[in-house]
matplotlib code that plots the C-alpha trace (Angstrom):
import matplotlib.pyplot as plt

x = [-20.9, -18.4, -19.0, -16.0, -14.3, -11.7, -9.2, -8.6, -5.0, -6.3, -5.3, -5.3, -8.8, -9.9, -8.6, -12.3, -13.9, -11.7, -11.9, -16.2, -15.5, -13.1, -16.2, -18.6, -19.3, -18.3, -14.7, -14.3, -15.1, -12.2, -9.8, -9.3, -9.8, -10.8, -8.0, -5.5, -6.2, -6.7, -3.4, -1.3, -3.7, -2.9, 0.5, 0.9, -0.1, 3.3, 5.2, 7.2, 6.1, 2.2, -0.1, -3.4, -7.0, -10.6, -12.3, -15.1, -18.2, -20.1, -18.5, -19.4, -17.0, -17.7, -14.5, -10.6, -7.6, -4.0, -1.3, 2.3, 5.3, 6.1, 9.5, 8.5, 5.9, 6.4, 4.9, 5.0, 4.1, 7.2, 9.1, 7.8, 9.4, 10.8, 8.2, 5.2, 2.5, 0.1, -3.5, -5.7, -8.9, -12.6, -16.0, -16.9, -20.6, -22.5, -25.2, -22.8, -21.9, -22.9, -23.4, -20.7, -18.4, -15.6, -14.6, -15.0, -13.0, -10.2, -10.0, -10.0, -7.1, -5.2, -5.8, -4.4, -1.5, -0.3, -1.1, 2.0, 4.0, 3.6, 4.7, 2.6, -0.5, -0.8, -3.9, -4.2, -7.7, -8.8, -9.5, -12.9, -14.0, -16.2, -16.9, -13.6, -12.3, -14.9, -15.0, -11.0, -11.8, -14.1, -11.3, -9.3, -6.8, -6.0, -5.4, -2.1, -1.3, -2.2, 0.1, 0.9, 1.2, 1.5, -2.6, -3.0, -4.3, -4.2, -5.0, -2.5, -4.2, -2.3, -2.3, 0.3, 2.9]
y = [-25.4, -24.9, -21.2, -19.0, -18.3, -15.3, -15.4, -11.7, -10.9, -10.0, -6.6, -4.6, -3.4, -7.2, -7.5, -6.5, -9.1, -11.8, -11.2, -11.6, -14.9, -15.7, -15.9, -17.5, -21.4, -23.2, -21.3, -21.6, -25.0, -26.0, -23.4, -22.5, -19.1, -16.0, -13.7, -16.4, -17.2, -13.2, -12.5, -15.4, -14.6, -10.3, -11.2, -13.1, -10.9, -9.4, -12.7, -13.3, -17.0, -16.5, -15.7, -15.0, -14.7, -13.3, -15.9, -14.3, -15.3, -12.9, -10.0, -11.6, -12.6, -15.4, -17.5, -17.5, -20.2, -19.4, -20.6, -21.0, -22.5, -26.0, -25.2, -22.5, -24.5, -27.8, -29.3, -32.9, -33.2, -35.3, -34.8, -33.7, -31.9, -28.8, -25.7, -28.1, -25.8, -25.8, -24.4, -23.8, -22.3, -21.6, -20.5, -17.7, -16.9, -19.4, -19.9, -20.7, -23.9, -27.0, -26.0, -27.5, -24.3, -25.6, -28.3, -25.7, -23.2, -25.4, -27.3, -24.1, -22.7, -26.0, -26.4, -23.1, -23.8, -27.2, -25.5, -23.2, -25.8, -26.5, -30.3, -31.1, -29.5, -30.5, -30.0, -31.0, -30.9, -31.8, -35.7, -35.5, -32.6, -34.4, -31.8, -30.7, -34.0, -34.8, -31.4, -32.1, -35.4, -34.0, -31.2, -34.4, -34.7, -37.9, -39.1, -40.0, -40.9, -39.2, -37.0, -34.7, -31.4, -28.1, -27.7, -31.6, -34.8, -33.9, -35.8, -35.1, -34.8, -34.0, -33.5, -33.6, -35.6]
z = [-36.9, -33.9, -32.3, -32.9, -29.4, -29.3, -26.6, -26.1, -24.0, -20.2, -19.1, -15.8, -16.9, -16.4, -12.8, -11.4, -13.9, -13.2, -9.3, -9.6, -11.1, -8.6, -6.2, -7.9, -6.4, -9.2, -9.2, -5.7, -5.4, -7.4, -7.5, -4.0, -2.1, -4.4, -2.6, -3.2, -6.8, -7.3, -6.2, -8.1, -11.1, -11.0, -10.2, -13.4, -15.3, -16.8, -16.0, -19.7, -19.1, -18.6, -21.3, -19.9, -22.0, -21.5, -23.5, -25.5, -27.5, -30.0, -27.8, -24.5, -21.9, -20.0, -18.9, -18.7, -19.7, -19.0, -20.7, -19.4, -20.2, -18.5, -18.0, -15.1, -13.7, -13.9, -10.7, -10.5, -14.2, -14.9, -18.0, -21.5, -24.7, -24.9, -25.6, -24.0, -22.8, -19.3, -19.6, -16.7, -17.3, -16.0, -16.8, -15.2, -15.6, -14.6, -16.9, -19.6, -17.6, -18.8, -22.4, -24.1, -24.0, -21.8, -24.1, -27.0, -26.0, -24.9, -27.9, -30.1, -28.3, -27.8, -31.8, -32.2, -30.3, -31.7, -35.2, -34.3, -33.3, -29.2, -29.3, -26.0, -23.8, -20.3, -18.1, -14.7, -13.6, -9.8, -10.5, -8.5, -11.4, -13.6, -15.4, -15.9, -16.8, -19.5, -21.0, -21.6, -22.6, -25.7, -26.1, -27.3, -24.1, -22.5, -18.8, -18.3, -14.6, -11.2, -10.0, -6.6, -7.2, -4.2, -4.5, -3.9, -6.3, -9.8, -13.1, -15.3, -19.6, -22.3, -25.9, -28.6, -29.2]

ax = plt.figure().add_subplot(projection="3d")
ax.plot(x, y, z, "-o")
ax.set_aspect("equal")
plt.show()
């Protein structure tokens, strides 16, 4: 049986989480500078086209995934239907790396959302993230095509129609 993630909204009150797991190696290997990423993630946070989530298991909270509208941030991903969906997301305590909960989580909350009628989810994971790629890969996204985007070489994956 699948574990039951919940993807709680993120709040102000999980600023001082999200900014520990900003520093931790695995984080900052692939997504950059902690005081960067802290101050595009906080600054998201009441943006009408960002949804943000602590992602939780039996009451413990252990990673993030964002969720945005293409429309607003489409960056290099080329063209897809109206009301497609970007995630980004990371594990943020360490130990519960490499355990299968990456692809879990994401294919939970990309079920959820193509459930409620998102056409399309896009991911664009660093293409030298193996981990990242694979755990996509079992969340049932597919490689499309390499593609530039502002932070460099991206693969883009996507799911949906």
């Amino acid at each position: 049986m699948a574990p039951d993630y919940v993807f709680r909204p993120m709040s102000v009150g999980d600023l001082s989480t999200i900014r520990c797991w900003l520093e931790t190696p695995e984080v900052v290997r692939w997504w950059g500078q902690p005081d960067e990423q802290y101050a595009l993630v906080s600054g998201d946070l009441d943006h009408p086209d960002m949804d943000q989530f602590i992602v939780t298991l039996d009451d413990h909270a252990f990673g993030y995934i964002q969720c945005y509208a293409l429309g607003t941030w489409n960056q290099g991903f080329g063209p897809h239907p109206s009301r497609t969906r970007g995630i980004d997301q990371f594990i943020g305590v360490p130990d519960m790396i490499g355990r299968g909960h990456g692809s879990g989580f994401i294919r939970q909350f990309v079920d959820s959302l193509l459930a409620s009628g998102t056409p399309r989810v896009v991911t664009d994971p660093d293409p030298e993230n193996r981990r990242a790629v694979r755990a996509c890969a079992r969340a049932g996204f597919h490689g499309n095509r390499l593609i530039e985007t502002p932070d460099g070489q991206s693969l883009l994956m996507v799911r949906g129609s």
